[in-house]
SENUZA-196161 format. One line per field, with one value per residue (C-alpha): x, y, z; residue in three letters; chain. Coordinates in steps of 0.25 Angstrom, whole numbers, plus 5000, padded with zeros to 4 digits. Layout:
east: [X | ...]
north: [Y | ...]
up: [Z | ...]
r: [ala | ...]
c: [A | ...]
This chain:
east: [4496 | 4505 | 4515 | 4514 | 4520 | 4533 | 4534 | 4536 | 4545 | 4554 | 4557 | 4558 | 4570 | 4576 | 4574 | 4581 | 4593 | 4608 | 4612 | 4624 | 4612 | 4606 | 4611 | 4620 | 4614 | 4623 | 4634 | 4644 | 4656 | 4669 | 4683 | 4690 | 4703 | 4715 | 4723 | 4732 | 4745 | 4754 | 4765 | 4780 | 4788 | 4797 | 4811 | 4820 | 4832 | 4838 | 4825 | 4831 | 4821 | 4811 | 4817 | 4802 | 4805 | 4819 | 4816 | 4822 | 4822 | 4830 | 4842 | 4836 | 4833 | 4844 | 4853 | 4854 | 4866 | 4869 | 4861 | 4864 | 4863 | 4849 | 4844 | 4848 | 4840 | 4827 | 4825 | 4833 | 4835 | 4847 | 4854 | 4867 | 4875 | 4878 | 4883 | 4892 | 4896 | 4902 | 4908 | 4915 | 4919 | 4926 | 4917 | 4919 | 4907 | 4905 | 4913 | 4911 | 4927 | 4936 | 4946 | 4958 | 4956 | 4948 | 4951 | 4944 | 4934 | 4923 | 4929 | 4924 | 4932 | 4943 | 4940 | 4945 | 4961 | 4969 | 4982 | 4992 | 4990 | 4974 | 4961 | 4953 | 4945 | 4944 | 4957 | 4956 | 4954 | 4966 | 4975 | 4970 | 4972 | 4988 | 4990 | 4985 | 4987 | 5000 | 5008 | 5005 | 5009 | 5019 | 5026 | 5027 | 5033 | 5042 | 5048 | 5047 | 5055 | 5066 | 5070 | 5067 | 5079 | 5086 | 5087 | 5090 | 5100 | 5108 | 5107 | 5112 | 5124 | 5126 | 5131 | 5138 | 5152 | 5166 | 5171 | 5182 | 5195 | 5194 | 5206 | 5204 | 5202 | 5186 | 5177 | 5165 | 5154 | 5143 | 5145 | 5138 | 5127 | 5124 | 5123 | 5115 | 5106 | 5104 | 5103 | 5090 | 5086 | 5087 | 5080 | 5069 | 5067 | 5065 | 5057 | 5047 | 5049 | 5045 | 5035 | 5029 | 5030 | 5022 | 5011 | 5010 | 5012 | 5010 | 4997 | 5001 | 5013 | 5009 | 4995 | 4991 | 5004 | 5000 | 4988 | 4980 | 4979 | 4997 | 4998 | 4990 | 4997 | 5010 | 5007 | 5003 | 5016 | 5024 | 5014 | 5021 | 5034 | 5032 | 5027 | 5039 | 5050 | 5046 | 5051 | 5064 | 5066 | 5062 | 5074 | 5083 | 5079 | 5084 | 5097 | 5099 | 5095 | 5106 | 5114 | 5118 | 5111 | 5125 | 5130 | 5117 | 5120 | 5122 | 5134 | 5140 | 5143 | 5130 | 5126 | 5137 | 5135 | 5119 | 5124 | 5131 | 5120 | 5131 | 5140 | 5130 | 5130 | 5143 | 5149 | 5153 | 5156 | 5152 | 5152 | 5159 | 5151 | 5152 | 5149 | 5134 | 5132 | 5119 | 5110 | 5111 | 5109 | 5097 | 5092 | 5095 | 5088 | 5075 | 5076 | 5076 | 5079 | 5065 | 5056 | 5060 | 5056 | 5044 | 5039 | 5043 | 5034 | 5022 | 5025 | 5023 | 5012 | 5005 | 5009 | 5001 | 5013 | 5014 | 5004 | 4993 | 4999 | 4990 | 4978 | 4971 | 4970 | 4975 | 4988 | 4988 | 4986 | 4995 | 5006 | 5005 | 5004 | 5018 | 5024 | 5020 | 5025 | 5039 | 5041 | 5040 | 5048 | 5061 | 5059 | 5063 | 5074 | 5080 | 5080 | 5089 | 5098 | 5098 | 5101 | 5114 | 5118 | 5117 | 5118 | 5119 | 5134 | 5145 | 5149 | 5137 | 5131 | 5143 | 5145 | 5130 | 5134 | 5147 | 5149 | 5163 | 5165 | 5180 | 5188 | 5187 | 5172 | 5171 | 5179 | 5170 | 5158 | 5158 | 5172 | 5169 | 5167 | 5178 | 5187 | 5180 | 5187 | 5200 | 5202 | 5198 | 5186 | 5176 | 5182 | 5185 | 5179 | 5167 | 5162 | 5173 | 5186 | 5193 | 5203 | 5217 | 5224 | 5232 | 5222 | 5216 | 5227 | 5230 | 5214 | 5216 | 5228 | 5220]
north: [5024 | 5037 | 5030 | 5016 | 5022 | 5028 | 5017 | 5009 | 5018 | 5019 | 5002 | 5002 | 5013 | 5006 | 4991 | 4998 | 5005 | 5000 | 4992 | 5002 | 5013 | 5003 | 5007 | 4998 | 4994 | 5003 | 4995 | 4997 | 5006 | 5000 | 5005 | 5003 | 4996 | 5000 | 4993 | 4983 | 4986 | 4981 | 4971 | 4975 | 4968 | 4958 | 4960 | 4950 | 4951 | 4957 | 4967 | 4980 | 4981 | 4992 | 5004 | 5007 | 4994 | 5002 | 5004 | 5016 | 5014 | 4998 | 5004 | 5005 | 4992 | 4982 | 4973 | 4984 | 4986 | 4971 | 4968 | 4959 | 4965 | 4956 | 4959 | 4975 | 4974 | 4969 | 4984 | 4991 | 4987 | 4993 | 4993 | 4985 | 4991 | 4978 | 4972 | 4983 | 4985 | 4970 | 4975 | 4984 | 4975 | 4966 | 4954 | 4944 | 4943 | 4930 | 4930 | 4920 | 4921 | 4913 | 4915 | 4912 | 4922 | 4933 | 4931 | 4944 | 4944 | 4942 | 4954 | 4970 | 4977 | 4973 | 4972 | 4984 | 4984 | 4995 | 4994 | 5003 | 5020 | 5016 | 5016 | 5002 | 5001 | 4991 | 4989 | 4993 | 5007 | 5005 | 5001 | 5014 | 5025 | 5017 | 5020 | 5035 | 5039 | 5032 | 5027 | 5036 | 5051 | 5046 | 5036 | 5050 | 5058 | 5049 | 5048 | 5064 | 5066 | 5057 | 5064 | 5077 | 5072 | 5068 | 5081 | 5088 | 5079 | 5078 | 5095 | 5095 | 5084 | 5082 | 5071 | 5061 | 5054 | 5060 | 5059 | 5047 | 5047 | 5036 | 5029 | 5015 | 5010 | 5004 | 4994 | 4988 | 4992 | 4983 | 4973 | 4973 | 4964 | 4972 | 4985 | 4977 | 4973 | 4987 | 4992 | 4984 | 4985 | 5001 | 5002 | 4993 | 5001 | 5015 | 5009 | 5003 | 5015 | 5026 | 5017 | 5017 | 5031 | 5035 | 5023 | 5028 | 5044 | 5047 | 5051 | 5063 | 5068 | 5063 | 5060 | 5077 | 5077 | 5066 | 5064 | 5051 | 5045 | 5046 | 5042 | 5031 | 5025 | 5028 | 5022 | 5010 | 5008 | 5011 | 5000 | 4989 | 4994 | 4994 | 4979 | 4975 | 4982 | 4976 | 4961 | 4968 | 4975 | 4963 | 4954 | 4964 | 4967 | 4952 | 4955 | 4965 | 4960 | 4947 | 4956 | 4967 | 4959 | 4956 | 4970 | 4975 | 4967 | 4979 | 4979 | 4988 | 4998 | 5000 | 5004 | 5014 | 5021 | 5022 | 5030 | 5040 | 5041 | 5035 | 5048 | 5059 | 5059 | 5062 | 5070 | 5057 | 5056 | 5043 | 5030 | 5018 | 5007 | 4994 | 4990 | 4998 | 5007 | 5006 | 5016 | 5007 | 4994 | 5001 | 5005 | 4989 | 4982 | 4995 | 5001 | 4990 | 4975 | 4974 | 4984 | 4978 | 4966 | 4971 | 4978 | 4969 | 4957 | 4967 | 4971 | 4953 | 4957 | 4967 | 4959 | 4946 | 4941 | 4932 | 4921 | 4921 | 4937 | 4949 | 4942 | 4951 | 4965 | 4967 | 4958 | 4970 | 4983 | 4977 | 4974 | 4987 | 4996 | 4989 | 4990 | 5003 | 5009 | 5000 | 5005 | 5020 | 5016 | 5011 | 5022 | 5031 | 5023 | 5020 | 5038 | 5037 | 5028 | 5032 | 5046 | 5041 | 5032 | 5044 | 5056 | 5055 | 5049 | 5051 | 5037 | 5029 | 5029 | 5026 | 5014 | 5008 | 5011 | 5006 | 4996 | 5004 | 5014 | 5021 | 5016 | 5031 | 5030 | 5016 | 5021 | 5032 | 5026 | 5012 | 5012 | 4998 | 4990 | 4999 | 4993 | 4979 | 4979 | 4986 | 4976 | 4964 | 4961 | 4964 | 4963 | 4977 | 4972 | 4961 | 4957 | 4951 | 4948 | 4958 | 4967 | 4969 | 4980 | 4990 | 5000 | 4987 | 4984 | 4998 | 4997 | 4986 | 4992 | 5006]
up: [4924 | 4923 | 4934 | 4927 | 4915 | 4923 | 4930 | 4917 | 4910 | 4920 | 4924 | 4908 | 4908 | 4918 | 4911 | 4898 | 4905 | 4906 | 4917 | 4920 | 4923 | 4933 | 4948 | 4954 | 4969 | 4980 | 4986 | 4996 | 4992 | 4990 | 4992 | 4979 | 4981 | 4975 | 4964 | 4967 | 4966 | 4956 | 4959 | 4956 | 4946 | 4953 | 4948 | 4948 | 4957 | 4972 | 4976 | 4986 | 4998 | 4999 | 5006 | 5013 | 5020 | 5029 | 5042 | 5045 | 5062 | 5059 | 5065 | 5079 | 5078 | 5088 | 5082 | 5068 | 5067 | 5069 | 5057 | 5046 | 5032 | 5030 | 5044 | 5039 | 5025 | 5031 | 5039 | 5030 | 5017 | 5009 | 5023 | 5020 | 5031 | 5039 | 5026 | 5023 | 5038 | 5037 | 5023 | 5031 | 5042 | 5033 | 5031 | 5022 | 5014 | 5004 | 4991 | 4981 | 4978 | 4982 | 4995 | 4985 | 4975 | 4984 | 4999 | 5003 | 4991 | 5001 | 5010 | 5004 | 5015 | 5023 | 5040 | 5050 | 5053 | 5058 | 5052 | 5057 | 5055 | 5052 | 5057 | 5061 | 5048 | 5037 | 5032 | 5018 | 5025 | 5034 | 5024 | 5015 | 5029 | 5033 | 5016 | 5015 | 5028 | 5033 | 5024 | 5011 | 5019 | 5029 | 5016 | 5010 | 5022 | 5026 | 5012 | 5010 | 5023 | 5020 | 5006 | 5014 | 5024 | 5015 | 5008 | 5020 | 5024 | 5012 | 5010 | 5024 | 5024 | 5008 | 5004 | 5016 | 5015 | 5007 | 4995 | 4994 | 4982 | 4974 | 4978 | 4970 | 4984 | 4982 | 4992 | 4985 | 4994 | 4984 | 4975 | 4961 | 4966 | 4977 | 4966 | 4960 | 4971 | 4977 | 4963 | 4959 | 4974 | 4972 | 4959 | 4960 | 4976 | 4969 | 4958 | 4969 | 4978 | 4966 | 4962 | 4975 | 4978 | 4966 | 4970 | 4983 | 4984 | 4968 | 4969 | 4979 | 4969 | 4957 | 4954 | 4952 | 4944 | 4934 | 4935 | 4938 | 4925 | 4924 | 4937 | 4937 | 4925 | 4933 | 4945 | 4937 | 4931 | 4943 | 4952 | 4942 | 4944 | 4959 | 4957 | 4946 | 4955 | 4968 | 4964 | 4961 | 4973 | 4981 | 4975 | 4975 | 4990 | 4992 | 4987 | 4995 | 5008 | 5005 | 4999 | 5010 | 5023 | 5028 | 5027 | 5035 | 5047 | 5059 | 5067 | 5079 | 5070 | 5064 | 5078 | 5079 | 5065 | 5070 | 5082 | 5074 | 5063 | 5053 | 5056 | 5054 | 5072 | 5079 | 5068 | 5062 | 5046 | 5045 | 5054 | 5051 | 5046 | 5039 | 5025 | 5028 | 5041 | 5048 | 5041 | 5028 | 5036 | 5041 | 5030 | 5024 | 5034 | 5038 | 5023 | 5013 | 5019 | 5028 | 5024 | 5008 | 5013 | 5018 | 5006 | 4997 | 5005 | 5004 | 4990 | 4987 | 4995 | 4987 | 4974 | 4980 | 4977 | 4990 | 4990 | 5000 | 5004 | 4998 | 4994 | 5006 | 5007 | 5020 | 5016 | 5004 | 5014 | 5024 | 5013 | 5007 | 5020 | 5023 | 5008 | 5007 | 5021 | 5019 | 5006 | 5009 | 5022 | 5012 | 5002 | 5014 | 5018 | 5007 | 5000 | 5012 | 5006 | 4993 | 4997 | 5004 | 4990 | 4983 | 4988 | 5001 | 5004 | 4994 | 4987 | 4992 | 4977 | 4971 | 4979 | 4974 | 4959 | 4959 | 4970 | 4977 | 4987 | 4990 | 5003 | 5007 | 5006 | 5012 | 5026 | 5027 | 5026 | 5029 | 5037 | 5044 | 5029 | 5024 | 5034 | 5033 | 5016 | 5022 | 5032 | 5020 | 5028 | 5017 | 5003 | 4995 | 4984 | 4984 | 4969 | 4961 | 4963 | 4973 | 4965 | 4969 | 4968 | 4975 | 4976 | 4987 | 4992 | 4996 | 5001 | 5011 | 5018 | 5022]
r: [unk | unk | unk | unk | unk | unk | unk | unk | unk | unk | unk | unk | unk | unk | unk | unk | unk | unk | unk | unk | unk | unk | unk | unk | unk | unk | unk | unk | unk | unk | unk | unk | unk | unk | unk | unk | unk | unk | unk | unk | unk | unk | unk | unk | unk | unk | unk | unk | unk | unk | unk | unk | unk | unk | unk | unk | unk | unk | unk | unk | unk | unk | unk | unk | unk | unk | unk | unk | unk | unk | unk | unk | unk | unk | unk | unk | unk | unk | unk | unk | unk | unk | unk | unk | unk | unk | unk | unk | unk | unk | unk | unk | unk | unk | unk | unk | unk | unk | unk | unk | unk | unk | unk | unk | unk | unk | unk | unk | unk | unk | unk | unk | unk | unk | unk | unk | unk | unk | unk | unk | unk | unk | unk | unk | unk | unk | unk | unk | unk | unk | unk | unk | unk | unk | unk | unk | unk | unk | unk | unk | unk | unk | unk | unk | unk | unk | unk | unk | unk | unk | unk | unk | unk | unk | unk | unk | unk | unk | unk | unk | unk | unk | unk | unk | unk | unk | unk | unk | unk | unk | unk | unk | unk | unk | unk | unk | unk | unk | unk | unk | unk | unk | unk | unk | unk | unk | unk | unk | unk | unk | unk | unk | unk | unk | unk | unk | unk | unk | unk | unk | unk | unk | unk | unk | unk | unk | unk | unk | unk | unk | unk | unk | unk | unk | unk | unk | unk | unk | unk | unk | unk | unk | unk | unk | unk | unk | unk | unk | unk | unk | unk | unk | unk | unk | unk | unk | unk | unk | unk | unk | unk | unk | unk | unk | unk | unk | unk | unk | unk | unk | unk | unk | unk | unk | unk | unk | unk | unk | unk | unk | unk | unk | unk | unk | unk | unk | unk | unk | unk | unk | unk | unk | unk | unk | unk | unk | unk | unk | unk | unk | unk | unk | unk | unk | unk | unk | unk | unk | unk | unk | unk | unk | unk | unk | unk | unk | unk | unk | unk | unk | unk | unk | unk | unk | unk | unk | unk | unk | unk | unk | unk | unk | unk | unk | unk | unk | unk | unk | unk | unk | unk | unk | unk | unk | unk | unk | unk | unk | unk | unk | unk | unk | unk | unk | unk | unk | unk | unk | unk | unk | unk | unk | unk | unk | unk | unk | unk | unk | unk | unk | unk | unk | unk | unk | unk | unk | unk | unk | unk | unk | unk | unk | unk | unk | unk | unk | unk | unk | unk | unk | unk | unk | unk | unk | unk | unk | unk | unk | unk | unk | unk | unk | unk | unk | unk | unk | unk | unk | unk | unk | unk | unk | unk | unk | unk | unk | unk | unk]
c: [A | A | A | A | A | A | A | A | A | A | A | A | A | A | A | A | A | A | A | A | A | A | A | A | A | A | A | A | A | A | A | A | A | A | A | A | A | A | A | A | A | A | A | A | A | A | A | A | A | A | A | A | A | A | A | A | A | A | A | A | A | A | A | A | A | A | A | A | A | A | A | A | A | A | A | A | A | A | A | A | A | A | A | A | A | A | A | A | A | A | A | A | A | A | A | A | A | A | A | A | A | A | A | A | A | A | A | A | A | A | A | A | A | A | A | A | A | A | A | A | A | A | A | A | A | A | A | A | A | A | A | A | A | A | A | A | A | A | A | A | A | A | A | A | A | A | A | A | A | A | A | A | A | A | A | A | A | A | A | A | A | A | A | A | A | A | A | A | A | A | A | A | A | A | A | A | A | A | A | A | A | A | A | A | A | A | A | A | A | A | A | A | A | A | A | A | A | A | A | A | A | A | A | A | A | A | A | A | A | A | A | A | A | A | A | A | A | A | A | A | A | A | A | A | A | A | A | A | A | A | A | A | A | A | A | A | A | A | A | A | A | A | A | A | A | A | A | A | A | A | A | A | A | A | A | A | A | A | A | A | A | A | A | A | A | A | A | A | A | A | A | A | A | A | A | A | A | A | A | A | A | A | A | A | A | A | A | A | A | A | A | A | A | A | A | A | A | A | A | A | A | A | A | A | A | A | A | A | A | A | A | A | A | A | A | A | A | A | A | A | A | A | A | A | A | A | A | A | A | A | A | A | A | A | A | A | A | A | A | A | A | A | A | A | A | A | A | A | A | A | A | A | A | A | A | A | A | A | A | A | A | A | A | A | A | A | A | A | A | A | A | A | A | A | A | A | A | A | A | A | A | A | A | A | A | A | A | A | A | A | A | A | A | A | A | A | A | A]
């Protein structure tokens, strides 16, 4: 009876208690898995790739250096290297401009050249070393060692030729147009030869002086009068040329005053010459007539001013390696010859401003034409009417 009693207290505790106290039956355990992970926001636009995906031994691989830039990406993403090396080979990429208004729009950096005093590289890189490393330090020392000798010279000799009496007795050496002619000529030259200096050497001289902020505004202001004065000096340089070609033409003579340095040889005062001797011929056709040509070409050049001429950057280096070393080339020259107009041979100044030369001075420099007027082979006086008088009367019976 006493165990029939328990056996019915406990299956009625058991009826009246809460499902969650019932034992679950044993079961197999079970790994939990983890979460799933949660997807990344897609954003709009050009995705980098994932830098875990480089391999770092792809370069061991054949054929990578021959790769494409599309070929490079899928082993090494970011890796542009083949796209820049055919930057820097000068490939033309595409370009959506026009070949008419943007030739080399399509071009980043210009192929390898070698032009002359530079390395084979691109040529961007070989204009800049034939600029800096040529033209810029031996421009300078050639035009420092011509004032230098020219100091020496005129401390040593002083001023060339003799002082001659006015007699009345005077040849015209230039007419008013020719005056005129080397006078524009001469003026729009110094203006183009200082404004180039500054332009070219100013930031060694004057920059630390002025400061970057005065400098700049006066190269600025002298870059236009470089460009307005060039069209002047290129008309004027015309007239010239016609003006004084037929008295540039070299004769026996020439070669004879050449051999005796024009009388600075031999202990010769001077050597007789015609109308010019043949340090100014030279200095007409090497000094002025073809390098003037020449610089003023590259100068329409530089402008773009000659159609289908300067649109490429090579056509620009090309043209202002030449302007540029021509241009130094006649400054040089041309001190020369404005030492001996001024300072450098008595009367030579004189006969620029006003047009007439003495006889005496005439004989002694320029014997030959003084003997063409004597003898009536080139008229004593050439603009105008000719002016009889006794005084040329006398002149034509020396």
């Amino acid at each position: 009876m006493k165990h029939l009693v328990c056996a019915l207290l406990v299956a009625s505790s058991a009826a009246l208690a809460p499902a969650s106290w019932a034992q679950a039956p044993a079961s197999p355990a079970v790994t939990p898995s983890p979460p799933a992970a949660v997807a990344a926001p897609v954003i709009a636009g050009i995705q980098s790739q994932s830098i875990f995906e480089v391999k770092p031994d792809a370069s061991q691989d054949s054929g990578y250096a021959s790769q494409t830039n599309a070929e490079r990406a899928q082993v090494q993403p970011g890796n542009n290297a083949p796209m820049w090396r055919q930057v820097g080979q000068g490939v033309t990429g595409y370009s959506s401009l026009p070949k008419t208004q943007a030739p080399e729009a399509g071009n980043l950096i210009q192929p390898f050249v070698q032009y002359p005093g530079s390395r084979l590289t691109n040529a961007g890189e070989a204009w800049r070393q034939v600029r800096n490393q040529w033209i810029i330090p031996y421009g300078a020392a050639l035009l420092g060692i011509v004032l230098l000798a020219l100091s020496i010279f005129y401390l040593t000799k002083g001023t060339m030729g003799h002082e001659h009496p006015d007699t009345g007795r005077r040849i015209e050496r230039f007419t008013p147009f020719e005056r005129a002619a080397h006078w524009a000529n001469a003026f729009a030259f110094i203006a183009l030869a200082l404004s180039g200096i500054v332009m070219a050497f100013g930031k060694f001289f004057l920059l630390p002086l002025m400061g970057s902020a005065l400098f700049g505004w006066l190269t600025f202001a002298l870059k236009n009068v470089h460009n307005f004065m060039g069209p002047l000096f290129a008309v004027s340089l015309l007239v010239i040329i016609v003006t004084f070609v037929k008295d540039n033409i070299a004769n026996r003579a020439d070669f004879v005053w050449l051999s005796k340095a024009g009388g600075m040889l031999g202990g010769h005062d001077q050597v007789p010459s015609h109308r010019f001797n043949a340090g100014e011929k030279g200095l007409f056709w090497w000094g002025i007539t073809i390098p003037g040509i020449v610089v003023v070409g590259t100068g329409l050049v530089l402008d773009k001013l000659i159609p289908g001429v300067g649109e490429l950057r090579g056509q620009m280096q090309i043209a202002h390696m030449l302007h540029a070393a021509l241009a130094i080339w006649m400054m040089a020259l041309t001190l020369g010859h404005i030492y001996m107009g001024t300072v450098g041979m008595r009367g030579a100044y004189k006969a620029m401003k006003t047009g007439y030369v003495s006889e005496g001075w005439a004989k002694e420099h320029h014997a030959l034409w003084a003997e063409d007027v004597r003898t009536g082979k080139i008229p004593a006086q050439r603009s105008g009417p000719v002016a009889v008088s006794p005084d040329a009367g006398r002149a034509a019976q020396v």
